[in-house]
C-alpha positions as CSV (number, residue, x, y, z in Angstrom):
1,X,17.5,3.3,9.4
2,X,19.7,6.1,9.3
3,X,22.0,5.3,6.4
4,X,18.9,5.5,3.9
5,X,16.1,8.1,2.9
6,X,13.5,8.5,1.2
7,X,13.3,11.6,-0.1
8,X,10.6,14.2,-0.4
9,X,8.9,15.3,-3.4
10,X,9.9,18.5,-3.1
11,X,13.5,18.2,-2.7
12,X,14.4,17.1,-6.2
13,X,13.2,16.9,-9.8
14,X,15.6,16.2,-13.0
15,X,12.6,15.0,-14.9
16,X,8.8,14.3,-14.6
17,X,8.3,10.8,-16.0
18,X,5.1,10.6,-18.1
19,X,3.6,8.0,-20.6
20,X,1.2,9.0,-23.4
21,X,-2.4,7.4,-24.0
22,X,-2.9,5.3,-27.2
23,X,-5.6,3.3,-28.5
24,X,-3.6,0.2,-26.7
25,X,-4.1,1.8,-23.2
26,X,-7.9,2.2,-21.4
27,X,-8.0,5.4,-22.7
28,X,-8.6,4.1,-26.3
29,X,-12.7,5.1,-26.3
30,X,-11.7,8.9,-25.6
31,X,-8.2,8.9,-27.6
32,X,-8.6,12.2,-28.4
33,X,-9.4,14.3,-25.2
34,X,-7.3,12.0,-23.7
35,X,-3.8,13.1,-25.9
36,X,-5.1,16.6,-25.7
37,X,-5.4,16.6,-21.8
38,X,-1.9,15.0,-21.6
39,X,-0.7,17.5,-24.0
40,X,-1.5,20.4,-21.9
41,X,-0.1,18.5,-18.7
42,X,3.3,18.1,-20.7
43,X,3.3,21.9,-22.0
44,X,2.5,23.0,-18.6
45,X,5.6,21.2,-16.7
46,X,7.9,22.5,-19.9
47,X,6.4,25.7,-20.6
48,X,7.6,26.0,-16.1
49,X,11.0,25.0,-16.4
50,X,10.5,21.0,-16.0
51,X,12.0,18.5,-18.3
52,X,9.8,15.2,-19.4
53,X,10.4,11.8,-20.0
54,X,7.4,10.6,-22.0
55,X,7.2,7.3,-22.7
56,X,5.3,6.7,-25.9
57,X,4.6,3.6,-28.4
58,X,5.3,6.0,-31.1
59,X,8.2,8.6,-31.1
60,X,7.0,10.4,-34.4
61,X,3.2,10.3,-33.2
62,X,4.1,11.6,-29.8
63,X,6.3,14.9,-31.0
64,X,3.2,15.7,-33.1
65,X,1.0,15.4,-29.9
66,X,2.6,17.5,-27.7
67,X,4.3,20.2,-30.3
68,X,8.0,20.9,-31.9
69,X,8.3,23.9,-30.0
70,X,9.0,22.0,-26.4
71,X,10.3,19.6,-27.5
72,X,14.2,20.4,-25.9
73,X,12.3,20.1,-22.9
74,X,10.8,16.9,-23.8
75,X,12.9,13.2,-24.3
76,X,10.7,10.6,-25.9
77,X,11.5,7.1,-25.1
78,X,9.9,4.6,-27.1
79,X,8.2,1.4,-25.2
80,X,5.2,-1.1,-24.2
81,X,2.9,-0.1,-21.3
82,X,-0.3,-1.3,-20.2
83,X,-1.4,1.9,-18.6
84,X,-0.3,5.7,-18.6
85,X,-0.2,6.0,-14.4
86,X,3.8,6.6,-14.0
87,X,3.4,7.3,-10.1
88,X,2.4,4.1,-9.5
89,X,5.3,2.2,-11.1
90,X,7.8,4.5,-11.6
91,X,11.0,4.1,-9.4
92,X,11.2,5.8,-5.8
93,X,14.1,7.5,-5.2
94,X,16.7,6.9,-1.9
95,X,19.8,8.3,-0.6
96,X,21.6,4.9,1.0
97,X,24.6,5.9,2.6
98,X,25.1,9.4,0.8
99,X,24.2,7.4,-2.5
100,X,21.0,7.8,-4.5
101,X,19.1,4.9,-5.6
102,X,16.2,4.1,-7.6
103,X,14.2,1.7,-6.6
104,X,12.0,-0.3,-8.9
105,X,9.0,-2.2,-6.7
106,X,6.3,-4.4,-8.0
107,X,3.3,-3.2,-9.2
108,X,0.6,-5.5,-10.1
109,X,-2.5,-3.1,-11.1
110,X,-3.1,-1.9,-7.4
111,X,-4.0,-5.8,-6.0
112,X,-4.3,-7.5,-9.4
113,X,-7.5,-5.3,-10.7
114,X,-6.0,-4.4,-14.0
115,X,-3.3,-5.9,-16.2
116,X,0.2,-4.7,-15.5
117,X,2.7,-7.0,-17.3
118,X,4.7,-4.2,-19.3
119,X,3.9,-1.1,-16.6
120,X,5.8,-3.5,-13.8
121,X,8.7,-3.7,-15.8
122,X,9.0,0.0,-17.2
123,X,12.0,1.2,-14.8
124,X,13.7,-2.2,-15.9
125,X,13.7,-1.1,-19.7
126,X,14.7,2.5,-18.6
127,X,17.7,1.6,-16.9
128,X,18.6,-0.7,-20.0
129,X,18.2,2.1,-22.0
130,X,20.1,4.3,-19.6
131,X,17.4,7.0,-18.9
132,X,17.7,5.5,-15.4
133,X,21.3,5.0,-14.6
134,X,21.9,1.2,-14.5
135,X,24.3,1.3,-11.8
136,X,22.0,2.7,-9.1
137,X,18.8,0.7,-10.4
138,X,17.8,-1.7,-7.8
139,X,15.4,-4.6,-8.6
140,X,12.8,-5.0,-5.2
141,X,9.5,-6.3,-7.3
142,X,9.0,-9.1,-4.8
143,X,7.6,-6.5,-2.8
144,X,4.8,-4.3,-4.1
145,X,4.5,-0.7,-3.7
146,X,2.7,2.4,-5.8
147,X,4.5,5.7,-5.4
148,X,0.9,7.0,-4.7
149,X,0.6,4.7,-1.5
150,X,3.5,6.7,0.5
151,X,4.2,10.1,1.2
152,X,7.7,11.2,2.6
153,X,8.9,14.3,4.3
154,X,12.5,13.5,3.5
155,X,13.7,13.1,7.1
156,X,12.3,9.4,8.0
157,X,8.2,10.0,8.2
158,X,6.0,8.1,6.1
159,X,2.3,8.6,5.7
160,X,0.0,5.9,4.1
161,X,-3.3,4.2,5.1
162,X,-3.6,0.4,6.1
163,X,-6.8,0.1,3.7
164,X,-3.8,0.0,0.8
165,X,-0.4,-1.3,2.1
166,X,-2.2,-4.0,4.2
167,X,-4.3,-5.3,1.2
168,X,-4.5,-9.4,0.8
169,X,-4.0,-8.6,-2.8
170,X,-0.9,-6.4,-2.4
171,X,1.6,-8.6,-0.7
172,X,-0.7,-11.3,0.9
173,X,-2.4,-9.4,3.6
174,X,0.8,-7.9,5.6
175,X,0.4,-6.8,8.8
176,X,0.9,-2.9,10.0
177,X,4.5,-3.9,11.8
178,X,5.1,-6.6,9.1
179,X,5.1,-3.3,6.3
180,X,6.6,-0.9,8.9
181,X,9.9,-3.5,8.8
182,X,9.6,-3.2,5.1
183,X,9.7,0.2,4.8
184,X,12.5,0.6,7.6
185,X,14.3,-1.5,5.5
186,X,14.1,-0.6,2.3
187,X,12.9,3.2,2.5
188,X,14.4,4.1,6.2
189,X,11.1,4.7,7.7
190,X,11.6,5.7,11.2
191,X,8.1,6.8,12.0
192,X,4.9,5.3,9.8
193,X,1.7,7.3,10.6
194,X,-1.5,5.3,9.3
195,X,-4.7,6.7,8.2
196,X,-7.2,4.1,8.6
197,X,-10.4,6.4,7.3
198,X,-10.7,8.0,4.1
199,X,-11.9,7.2,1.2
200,X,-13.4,8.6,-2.1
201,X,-15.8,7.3,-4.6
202,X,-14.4,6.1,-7.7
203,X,-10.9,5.2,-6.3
204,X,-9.6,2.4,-7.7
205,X,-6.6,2.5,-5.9
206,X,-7.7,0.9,-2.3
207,X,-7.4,4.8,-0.7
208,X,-4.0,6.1,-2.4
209,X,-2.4,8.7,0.8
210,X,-1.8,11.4,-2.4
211,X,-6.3,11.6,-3.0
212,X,-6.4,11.9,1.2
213,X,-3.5,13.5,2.8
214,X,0.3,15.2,1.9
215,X,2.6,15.6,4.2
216,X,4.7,19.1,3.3
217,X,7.7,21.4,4.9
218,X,7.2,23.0,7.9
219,X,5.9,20.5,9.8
220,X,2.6,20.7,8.4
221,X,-0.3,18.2,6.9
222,X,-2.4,19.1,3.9
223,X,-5.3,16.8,3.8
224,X,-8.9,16.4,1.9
225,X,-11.6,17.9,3.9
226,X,-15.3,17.5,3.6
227,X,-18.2,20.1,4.7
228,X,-21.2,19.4,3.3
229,X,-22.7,16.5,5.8
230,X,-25.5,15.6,2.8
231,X,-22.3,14.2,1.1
232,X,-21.3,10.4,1.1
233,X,-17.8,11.1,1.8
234,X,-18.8,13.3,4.9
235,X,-18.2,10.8,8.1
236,X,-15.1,9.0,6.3
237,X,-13.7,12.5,5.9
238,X,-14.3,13.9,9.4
239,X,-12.9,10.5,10.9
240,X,-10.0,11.0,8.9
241,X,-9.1,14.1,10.3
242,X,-9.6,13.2,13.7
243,X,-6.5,10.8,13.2
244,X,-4.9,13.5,11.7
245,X,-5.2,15.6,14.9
246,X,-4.1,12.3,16.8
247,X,-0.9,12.3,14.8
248,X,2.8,13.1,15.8
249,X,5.5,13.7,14.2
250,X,9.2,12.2,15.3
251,X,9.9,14.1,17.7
252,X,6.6,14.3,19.4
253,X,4.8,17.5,18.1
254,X,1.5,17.6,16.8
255,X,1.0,18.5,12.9
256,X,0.2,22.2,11.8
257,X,-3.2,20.5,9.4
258,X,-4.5,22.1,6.6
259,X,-7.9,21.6,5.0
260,X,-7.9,21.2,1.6
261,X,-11.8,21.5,0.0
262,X,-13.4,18.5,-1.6
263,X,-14.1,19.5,-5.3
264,X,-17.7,19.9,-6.4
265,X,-18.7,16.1,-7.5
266,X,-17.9,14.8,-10.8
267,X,-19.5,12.1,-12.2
268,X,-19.1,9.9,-15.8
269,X,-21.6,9.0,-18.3
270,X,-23.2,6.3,-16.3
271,X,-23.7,8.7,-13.3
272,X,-20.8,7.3,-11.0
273,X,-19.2,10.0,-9.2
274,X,-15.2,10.0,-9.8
275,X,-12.4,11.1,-7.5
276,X,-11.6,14.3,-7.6
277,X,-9.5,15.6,-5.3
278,X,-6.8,18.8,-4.8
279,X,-4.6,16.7,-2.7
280,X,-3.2,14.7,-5.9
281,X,-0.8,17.6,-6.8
282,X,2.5,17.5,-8.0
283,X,5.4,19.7,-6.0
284,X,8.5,20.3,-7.0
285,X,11.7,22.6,-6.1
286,X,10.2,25.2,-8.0
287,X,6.5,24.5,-8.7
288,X,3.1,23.3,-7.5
289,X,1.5,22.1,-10.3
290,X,-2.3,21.7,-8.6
291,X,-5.0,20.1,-10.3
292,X,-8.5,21.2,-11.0
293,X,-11.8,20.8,-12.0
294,X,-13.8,23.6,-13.8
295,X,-15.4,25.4,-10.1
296,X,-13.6,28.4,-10.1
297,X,-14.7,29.2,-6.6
298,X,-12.9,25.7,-5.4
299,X,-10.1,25.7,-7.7
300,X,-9.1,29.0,-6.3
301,X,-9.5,28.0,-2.9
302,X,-7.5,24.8,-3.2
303,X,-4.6,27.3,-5.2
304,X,-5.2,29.7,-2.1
305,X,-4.5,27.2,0.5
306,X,-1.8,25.4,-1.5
307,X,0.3,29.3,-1.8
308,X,-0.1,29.4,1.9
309,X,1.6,26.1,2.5
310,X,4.0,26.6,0.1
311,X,4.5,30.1,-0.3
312,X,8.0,29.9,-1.9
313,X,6.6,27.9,-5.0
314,X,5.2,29.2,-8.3
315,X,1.3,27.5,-8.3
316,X,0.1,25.9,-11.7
317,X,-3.3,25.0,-11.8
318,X,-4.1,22.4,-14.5
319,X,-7.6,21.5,-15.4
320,X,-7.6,17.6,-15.2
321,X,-11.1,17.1,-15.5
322,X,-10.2,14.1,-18.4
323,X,-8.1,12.3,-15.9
324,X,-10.9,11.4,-14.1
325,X,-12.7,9.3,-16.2
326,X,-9.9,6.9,-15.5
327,X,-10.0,7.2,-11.8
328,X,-6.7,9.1,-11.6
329,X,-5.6,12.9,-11.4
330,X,-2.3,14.7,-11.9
331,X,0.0,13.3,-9.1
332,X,-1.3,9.7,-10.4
333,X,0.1,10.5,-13.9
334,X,3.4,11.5,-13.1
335,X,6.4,10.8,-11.2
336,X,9.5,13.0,-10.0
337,X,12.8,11.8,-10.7
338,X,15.9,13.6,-9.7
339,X,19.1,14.5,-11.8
340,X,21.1,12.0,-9.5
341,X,18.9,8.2,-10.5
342,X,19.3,9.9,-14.7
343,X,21.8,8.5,-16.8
């Protein structure tokens, strides 16, 4: 569909859209670590020349969270949410015949796992509050899709993996061309690629493409590697990257890959490992704001590889260690939005 497109991460950013833990969210047992791990990902975006939109139940509360001294970089919206993981219900963003749009999908707890009555109508209240312009809001919840399910390079490519998109408990169990006409449609895919391996422990998400793979400039994949065959995400790993070498992009070419390492395992109090993963980054036009995990030899490896591929970016590592122990990391807690969908 040539008159719309979905544009890439990189391309844009007015604000990062954010919502702060309370005791109402999951993150109620661990309040504390939880506001202060937030805090640091909301000083690191403005302390870099980001703005924030922070959704928060408390306005007053919230400005004493994250500090008086950002706060010009930081515009506190008051509102319900069930849950503080904006990049799965915040609004994706389209140009539709030279027009930008935001696009509010459904979003019903990644297939109904978790409660999601207030996150699913979030951009609603935004754009009746005008921090999303209510004249280029668009209403598509009878469809569900999480920003973290699709990954677009801005010129009609879309990367995502059937385990999520062709869930029963999504949209009832669509079929690969059934969601391709869907995201022609409504996104202007031209050409879907499909990772049907890859997987990490912990997920919650039904294999999210930002914890696998990212597409980036330059023609070029980023993806989460694996090479230690002792660990369980070994074969799902190595078959993952044999599609990736399979893959084309529109105009026939294969994709310049990039292994990303697989963080050293962390686990939570009962001894479950979680998903930690470098691919879950946040890019923007003048950052890479990476996430890691306390192994300095890995963490600089993933910042390493992540310079190379983006060599014209400023790299922020952030440790998100916290943001595990709800099965998410960085990219999951936030959401781009350009200056064009703001009111």
């Amino acid at each position: 569909m040539d008159d719309i497109r979905f544009i890439a991460e990189w391309e844009r950013c007015g604000a990062i859209l954010m919502a702060l833990p309370s005791e109402n969210t999951d993150w109620g047992y661990i309040l504390e670590e939880a506001l202060d791990q937030y805090r640091r990902l909301v000083r690191a975006f403005a302390e870099n020349g980001e703005r924030v939109i922070l959704l928060a139940n408390d306005r007053e509360a919230a400005e004493k969270v994250i500090g008086t001294d950002i706060l010009d970089s930081v515009s506190i919206v008051e509102m319900d949410y069930n849950d503080t993981w904006t990049r799965d219900y915040g609004p994706l963003t389209v140009i539709k015949h030279g027009d930008f749009r935001a696009l509010d999908f459904g979003f019903n707890a990644w297939g109904l796992k978790f409660a999601a009555d207030k996150d699913n109508l979030v951009n609603l209240h935004l754009a009746q509050k005008q921090i999303l312009n209510p004249e280029i809001y668009r209403n598509h919840r009878n469809f569900i899709l999480e920003g973290g399910s699709v990954d677009s390079d801005g010129q009609g490519t879309v990367l995502t993996t059937s385990q999520c998109l062709c869930s029963p408990n999504r949209n009832g169990g669509l079929s690969k061309g059934e969601v391709n006409a869907r995201l022609a449609t409504l996104l202007g895919a031209n050409h879907v690629l499909w990772l049907d391996y890859g997987a990490l422990a912990g997920d919650d998400t039904d294999s999210h493409i930002d914890t696998l793979a990212r597409l980036c400039p330059g023609n070029t994949i980023v993806y989460t590697g694996c090479s230690d065959p002792e660990d369980a995400h070994f074969e799902d790993l190595l078959k993952m990257k044999a599609q990736l070498t399979m893959f084309r992009n529109a105009e026939g070419d294969p994709y310049n890959l990039v292994e990303l390492p697989l963080p050293a395992p962390v686990f939570d109090e009962d001894g479950q490992r979680l998903p930690a993963t470098y691919a879950n980054y946040l890019v923007t036009p003048r950052n890479l704001f990476i996430p890691v995990y306390g192994n300095e030899r890995l963490d600089q490896l993933a910042c390493m590889t992540m310079k190379v591929v983006y060599h014209d970016k400023n790299i922020v590592p952030v440790n998100c260690r916290t943001l595990l122990k709800q099965h998410g990391s960085l990219h999951c807690a936030t959401m781009q939005m350009p200056e064009e969908i703001l009111s």
